[in-house]
C-alpha positions in Angstrom: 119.2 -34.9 102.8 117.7 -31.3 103.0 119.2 -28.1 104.1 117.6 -25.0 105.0 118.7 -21.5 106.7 116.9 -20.2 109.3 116.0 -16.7 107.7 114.9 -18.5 104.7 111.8 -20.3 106.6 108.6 -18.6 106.3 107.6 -16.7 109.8 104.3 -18.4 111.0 102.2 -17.1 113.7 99.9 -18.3 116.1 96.7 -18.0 115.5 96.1 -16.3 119.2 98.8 -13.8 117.8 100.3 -14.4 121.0 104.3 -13.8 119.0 105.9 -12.4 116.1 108.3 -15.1 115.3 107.8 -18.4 114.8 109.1 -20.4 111.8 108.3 -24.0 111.4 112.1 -25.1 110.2 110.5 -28.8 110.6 108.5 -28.6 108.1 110.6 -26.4 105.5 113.0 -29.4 106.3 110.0 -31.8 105.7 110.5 -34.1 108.7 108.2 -37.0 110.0 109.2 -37.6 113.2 110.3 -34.8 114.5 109.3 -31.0 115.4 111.6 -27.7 115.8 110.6 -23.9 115.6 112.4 -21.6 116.2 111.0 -18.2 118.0 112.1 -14.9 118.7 109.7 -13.2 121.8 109.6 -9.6 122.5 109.0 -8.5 125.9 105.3 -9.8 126.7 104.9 -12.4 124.3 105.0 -16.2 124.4 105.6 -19.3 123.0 102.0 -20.5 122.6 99.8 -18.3 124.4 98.9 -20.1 127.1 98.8 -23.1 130.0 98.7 -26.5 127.5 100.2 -29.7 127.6 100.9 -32.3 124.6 99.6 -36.0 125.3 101.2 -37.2 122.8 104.3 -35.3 122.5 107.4 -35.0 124.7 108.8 -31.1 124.5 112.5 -29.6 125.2 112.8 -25.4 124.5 116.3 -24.2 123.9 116.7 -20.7 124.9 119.2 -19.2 122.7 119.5 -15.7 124.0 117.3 -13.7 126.5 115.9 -15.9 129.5 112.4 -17.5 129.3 109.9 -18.0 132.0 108.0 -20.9 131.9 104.8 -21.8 134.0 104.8 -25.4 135.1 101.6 -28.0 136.0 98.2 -26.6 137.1 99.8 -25.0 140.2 102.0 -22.5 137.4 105.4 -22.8 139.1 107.7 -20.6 137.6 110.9 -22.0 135.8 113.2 -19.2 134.1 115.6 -20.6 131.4 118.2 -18.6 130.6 120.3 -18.5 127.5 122.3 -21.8 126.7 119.9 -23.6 128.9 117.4 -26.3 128.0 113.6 -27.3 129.7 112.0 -30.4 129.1 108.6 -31.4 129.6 107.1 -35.0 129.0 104.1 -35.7 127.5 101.0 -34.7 129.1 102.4 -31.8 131.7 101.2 -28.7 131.7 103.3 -25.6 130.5 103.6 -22.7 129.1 106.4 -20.2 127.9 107.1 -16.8 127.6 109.1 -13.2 127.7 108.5 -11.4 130.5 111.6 -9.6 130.2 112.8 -6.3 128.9 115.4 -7.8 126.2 114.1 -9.9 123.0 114.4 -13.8 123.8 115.3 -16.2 121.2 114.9 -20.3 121.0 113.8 -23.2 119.7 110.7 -25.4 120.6 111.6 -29.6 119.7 109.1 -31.7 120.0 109.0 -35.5 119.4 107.5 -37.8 117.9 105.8 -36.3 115.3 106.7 -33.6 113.3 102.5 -31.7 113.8 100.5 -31.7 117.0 98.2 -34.3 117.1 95.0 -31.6 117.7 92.6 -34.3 119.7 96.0 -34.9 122.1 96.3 -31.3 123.0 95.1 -29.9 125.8 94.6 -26.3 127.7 94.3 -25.1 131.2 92.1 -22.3 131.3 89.2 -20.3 132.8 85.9 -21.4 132.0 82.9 -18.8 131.9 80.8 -21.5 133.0 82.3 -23.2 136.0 83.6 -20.0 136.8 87.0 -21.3 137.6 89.9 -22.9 135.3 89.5 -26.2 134.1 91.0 -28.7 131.6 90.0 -27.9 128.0 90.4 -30.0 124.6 91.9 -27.9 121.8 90.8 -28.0 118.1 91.2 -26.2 114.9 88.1 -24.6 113.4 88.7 -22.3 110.5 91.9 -21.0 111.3 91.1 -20.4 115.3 91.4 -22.6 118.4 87.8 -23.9 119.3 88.4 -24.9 123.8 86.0 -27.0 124.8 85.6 -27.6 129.2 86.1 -31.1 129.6 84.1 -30.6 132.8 81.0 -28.8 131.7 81.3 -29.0 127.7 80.9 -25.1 127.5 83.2 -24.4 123.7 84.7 -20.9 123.4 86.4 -19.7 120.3 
């Protein structure tokens, strides 16, 4: 059994910066199978910073106060999620969430299995330089930053 409290997990951000609250409760709790972090999104920041989808992870967000927009599939359709409301999204859809609000949104992102992204199952929908249009991109770490690399044309931007 472990038990932690919310203000006593560590805030982690993204490495795009992208919000100001994140803490990995998951793994202060040191789960396997399992993935929850919970977030707190001023006005103009998101969840994780852009269109992505998880092959090998099925996602539910929990928005806890505020409302949340979320883009859906390549086509971006807007969802909002308002407070006590829940958005689910099975592996390998495209999403992404975020504040574009004027009041503070707070939530929680669960994600299973798996308590860490599997980085070669995570993908990005994004504008590529060298197409010159948005394409599907594989994601991976490299030295603290997110290396995309265009499935398409194999052009890698960090």
């Amino acid at each position: 059994m472990e038990k932690v409290a919310v203000d006593a997990v560590e805030n982690e951000l993204n490495p795009m910066e992208v919000h100001s609250v994140r803490k990995p409760v998951s793994r202060a709790l040191g789960t396997t199978d399992f993935a929850m972090n919970y977030f707190e999104l001023e006005p103009g920041e998101s969840f994780s910073g852009g269109l992505h989808r998880h092959n090998d992870q099925e996602e539910v967000f929990y928005v806890e106060s505020g409302t949340a927009t979320f883009d859906v599939g390549v086509d971006r359709e807007s969802v909002a999620v308002d407070a006590g409301e829940l958005i689910r999204f099975p592996p390998g859809q495209f999403q992404t969430g975020y504040n574009d609000g004027d009041e503070r949104v707070a939530g929680w992102a669960l994600g299973a299995p798996g308590a860490m992204h599997d980085w070669d199952e995570l993908q990005s929908h994004a504008y590529c330089p060298e197409c010159d249009e948005e394409r599907v991109k594989d994601v991976a770490m490299a030295d603290g930053r997110f290396r995309l690399t265009c499935t398409e044309c194999g052009n890698v931007q960090e």
